[in-house]
N, C-alpha and C positions, 0 to 999 in steps of 0.2 A: 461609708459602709453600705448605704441602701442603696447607692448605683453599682456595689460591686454583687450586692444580693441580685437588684433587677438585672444584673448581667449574667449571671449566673443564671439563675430563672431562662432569661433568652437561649442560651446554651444550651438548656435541657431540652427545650422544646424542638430546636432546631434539631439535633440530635435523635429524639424521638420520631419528630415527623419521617426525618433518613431515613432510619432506621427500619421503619413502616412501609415509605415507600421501597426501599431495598427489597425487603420480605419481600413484598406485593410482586415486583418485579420477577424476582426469584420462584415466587410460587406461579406467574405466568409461564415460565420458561420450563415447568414440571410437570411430568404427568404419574401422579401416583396411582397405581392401577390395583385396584381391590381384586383378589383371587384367591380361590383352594387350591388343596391340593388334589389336582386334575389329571393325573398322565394322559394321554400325551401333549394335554395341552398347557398346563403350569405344573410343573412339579421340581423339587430340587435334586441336585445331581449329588454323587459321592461325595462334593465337597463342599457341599450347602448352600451351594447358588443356584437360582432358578434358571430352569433352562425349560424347554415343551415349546408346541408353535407357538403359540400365544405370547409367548415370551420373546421369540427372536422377532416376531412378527411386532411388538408393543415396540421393542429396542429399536427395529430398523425404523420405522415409522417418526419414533423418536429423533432420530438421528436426521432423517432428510425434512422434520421441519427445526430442527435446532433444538429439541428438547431432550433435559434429562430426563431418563426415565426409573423408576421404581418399582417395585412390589410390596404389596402391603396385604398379608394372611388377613382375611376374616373370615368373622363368622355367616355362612351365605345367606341366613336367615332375618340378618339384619344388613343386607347389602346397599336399601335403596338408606335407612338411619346414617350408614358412613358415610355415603354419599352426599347427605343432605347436612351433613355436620362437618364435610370437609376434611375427614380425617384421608381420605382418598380421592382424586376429581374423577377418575373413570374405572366402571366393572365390565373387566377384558379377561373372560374366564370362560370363554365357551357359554355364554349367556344366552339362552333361549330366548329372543326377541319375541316370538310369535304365539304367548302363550300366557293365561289367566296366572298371575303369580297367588302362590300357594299361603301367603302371610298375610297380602294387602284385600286377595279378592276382586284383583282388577287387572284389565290387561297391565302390560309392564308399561308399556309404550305410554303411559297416563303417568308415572311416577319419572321416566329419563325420557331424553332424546336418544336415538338409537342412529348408529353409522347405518352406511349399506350393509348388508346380511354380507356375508362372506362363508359360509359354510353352512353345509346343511348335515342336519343329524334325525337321528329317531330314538327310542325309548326302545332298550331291551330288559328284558324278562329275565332274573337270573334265579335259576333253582337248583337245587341238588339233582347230579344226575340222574339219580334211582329215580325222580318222581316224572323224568321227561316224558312219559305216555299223559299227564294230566294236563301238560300245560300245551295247548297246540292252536287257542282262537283266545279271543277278547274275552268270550264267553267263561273260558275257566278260571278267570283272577276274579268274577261275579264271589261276594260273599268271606274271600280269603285273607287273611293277612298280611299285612304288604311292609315293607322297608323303603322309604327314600329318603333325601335329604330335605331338611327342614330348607321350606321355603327353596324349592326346585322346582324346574319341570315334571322333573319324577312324579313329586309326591300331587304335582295337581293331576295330570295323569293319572297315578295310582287310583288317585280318591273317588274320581267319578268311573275308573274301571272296574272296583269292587264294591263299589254304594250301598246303602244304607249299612247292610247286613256285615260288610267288610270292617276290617281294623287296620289303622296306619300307622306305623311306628317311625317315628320322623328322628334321623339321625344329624350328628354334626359336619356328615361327610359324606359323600357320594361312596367312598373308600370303607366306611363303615357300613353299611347295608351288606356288605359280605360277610361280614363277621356274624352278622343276624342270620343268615341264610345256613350258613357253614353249621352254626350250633344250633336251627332248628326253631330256633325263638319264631321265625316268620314261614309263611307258603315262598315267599318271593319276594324279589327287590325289583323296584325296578331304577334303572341309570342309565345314563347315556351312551349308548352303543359303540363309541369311539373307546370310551372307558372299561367297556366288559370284554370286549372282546381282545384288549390288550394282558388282562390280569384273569380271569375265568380260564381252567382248566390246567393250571399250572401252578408249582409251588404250596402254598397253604391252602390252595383253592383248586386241587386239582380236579376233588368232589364237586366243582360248582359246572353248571355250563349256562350256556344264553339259548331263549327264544326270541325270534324277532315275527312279531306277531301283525302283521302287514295292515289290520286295519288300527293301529296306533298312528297319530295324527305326524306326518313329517314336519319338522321343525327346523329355524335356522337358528346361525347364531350370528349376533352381530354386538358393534361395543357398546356401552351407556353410558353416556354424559352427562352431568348437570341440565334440566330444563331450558332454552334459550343458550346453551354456551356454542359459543361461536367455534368452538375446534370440532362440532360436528360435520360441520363446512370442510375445514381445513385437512379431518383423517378421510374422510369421503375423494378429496382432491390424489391425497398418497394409494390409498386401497383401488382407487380405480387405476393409476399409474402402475402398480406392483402386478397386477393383472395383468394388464398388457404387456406387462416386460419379460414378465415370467417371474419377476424374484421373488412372487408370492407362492409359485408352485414348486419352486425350487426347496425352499422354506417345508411345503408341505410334504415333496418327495422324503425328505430326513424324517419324518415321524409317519410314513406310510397312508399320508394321508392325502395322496393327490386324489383321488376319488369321489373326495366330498367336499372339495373347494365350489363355490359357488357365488358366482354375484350378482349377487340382484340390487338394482335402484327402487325399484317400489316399494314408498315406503309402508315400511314394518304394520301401521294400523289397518291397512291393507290384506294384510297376509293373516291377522289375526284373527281367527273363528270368536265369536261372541261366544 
């Protein structure tokens, strides 16, 4: 009986070790990608599946190093905690690389490793359109109340645009700051320009429009890794080949956003204003 117990015992262990290394394996071969909902860069379609650049661009990527891929909703305010807790390995969401994140107080580039920048964006101003004579320089968001998304670039932007005297209403969504705008609660939002200018002035929002206020700081976007993970190498390897080939702009031609493709090698700590 007690070499059928210690055999048994053996059996579990050997089993379990599998088991573990199985997972381990498995979870090598996956890239869970933490993202909102972004048009046009993650967003789901009529039938519940994500689809936007970022998405074909995460899937193709996936594919020519042998990885599945996924999407995984959060919450963006707590992007770098899922990250560091493994519930996701990378945030491929139109991630502003270049810029003091709004939760930690510190560049980004200090919390992930970051790919090559692959797209550049800027911060638009969104208001009701009765008030467009007020909003026309940096100067008139001084003091007013503002809408971004918790823990965005927005809302770091926002903060230091309207200082001390201003008020920042920090939402769950890039997509909610309109709804603040629409019913008045704020002076303005501010979100990502690829974002307003897709949903402003149409539908629910026909009352909103965009200023793009040219001394707001240009920003990229690039993807974020675990600290030291080695597939920063590895998507740096595909996003420079996509480039060259064209499938990255091809990609971009379908969400109208060949215009703001861009690739830069320098890295990210670099391009970061202190």
């Amino acid at each position: 009986m007690k070499r059928i117990a210690i055999a048994l015992i053996c059996l579990i262990v050997i089993c379990g070790t599998a088991f573990g290394f199985g997972q381990r394996q498995r979870d090598q071969n996956r890239i869970v990608a933490g993202v909102t909902l972004f048009p046009p860069m993650n967003y789901l379609d009529d039938n519940g599946n994500w689809t936007g650049f970022d998405t074909e661009f995460a899937l193709a990527v996936g594919e020519k190093l042998g990885m599945e891929v996924s999407f995984q909703q959060i919450d963006w305010s707590r992007k770098f905690l899922e990250l560091q807790a493994g519930n996701i390995t990378a945030i491929w969401n139109g991630m502003t690389a270049n810029v003091v994140d709004s939760v930690t107080g510190r560049p980004r580039f200090m919390d992930v490793d970051f790919t090559y920048a692959y797209m550049w964006n800027q911060q638009a101003v969104v208001i009701r359109s009765s008030r467009l004579n007020e909003f026309r320089t940096i100067e008139d968001l001084v003091g007013k109340t503002a809408a971004a998304e918790a823990g965005s670039a927005g809302a770091t932007i926002a903060q230091n645009a309207i200082g001390e005297g201003g008020r920042l209403i920090g939402t769950t969504s890039q997509i909610d700051t309109f709804v603040e705008v629409n019913s008045g609660a704020v002076d303005f939002a501010l979100v990502d320009i690829l974002l307003a200018s897709q949903m402003v002035s149409r539908g629910d929002l026909i009352n909103l429009t965009m200023v793009v206020i040219q001394e707001l700081p240009t920003e990229v976007y690039a993807i974020g890794f675990p600290r030291g993970s080695p597939m920063v190498a590895r998507v740096n390897r595909v996003i420079a080949e996509m480039f060259e080939s064209g499938e990255l702009m091809a990609i971009a031609e379908k969400y109208g956003l060949e215009s703001r493709l861009y690739l830069t090698t320098t890295p990210i700590y670099v391009l970061t204003p202190e």
